[in-house]
N, C-alpha and C positions, 0 to 999 in steps of 0.2 A: 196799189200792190203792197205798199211797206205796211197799210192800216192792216190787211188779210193775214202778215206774218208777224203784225204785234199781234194779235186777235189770238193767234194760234200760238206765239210764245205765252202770253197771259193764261191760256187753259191749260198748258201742258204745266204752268207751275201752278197752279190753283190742284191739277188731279196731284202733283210730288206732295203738297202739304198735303193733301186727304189721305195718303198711300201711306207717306209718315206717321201723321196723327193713328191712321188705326195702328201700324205697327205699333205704334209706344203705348196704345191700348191692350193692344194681345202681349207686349211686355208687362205689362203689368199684371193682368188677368194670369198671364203665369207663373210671377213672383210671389205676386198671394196665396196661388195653389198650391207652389214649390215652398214656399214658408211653413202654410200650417201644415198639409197632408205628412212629412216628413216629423212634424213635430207633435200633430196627433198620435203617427203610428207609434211613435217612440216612448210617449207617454203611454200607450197602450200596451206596450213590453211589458210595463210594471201593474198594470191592473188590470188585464184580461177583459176589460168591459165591452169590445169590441169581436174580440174571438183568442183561442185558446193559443199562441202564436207556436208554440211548442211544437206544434202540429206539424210546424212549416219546414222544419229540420230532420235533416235526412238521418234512419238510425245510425248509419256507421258516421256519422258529423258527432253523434251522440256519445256513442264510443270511442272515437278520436282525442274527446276532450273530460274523458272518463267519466262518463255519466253526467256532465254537468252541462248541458244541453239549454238546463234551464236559463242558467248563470251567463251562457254565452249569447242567448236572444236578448239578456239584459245589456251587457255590452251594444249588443245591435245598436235597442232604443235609446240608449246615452248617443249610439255615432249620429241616429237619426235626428235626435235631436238639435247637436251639434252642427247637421249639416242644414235643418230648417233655418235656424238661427243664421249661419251663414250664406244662403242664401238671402235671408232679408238685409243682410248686412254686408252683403259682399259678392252679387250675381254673377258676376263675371270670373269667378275664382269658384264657386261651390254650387254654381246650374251644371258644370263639369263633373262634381263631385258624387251629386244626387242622381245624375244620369248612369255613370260609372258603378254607382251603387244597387244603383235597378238592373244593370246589365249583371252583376254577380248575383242579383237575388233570383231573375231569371234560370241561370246557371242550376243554383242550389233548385229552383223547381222541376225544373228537369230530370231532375234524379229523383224526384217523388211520383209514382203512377196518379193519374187523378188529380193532377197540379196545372196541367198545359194550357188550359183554362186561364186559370192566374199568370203561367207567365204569360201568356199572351196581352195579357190585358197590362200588365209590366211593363210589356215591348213599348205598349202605348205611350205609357208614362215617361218611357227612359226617354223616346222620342221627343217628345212633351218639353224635358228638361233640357235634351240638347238645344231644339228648337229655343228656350230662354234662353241658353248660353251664346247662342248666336246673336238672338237679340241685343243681350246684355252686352254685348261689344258694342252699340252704337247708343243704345241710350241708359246706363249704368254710368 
């Protein structure tokens, strides 16, 4: 009887390392995405190679900060960058911040007709990010 309930202690800690191991795999898998995607898009604020980001701002956000609509997506891509960065260096502090940030960029889509598209696919990401921040508390 006691060999049946080492037998079955030994498997159920054999399946905790496998259940580990993938978590700290899907942690990682989303630190490298929450790095570069965050520090692409932010690089791409300044050289349009990707798409026109301008696009992405609502007109009265335009007029709010008096025509300079341009100037204010550049800001964006400095914060995005900042926060790629920060997540590679700091997950448990700035998977929080990249999510937050997807949930306001959400926001700002919403107010664009012909946008719900993107945020939807947003929502994913913000998800994405909290899901690392959760992570990032056990193995960060």
């Amino acid at each position: 009887m006691q060999q049946v309930f080492h037998e079955a202690a030994l498997g159920r800690e054999h399946d905790d390392d496998a259940v580990t191991q993938h978590a700290r795999e899907a942690y990682h898998i989303l630190r490298i995405g929450f790095t570069a995607a965050p520090i692409l898009a932010g690089i791409d604020k300044f050289t349009h190679l990707l798409v026109n980001w301008d696009q992405y701002l609502p007109s009265f956000v335009n007029r709010m900060v008096g025509g300079h609509g341009h100037e204010l997506m550049l800001v964006a891509g400095a914060i995005e960058i900042v926060a790629g960065l920060g997540v590679f260096f700091k997950p448990k502090i700035f998977a929080y911040v990249v999510s937050a940030w997807l949930v306001l960029i959400i926001v700002n889509l919403l107010m664009i007709p012909g946008y719900f598209d993107v945020a939807l696919r947003d929502l994913g990401l913000a998800l994405g990010a909290l899901a690392l921040a959760r992570l990032s508390q056990t193995f960060d």
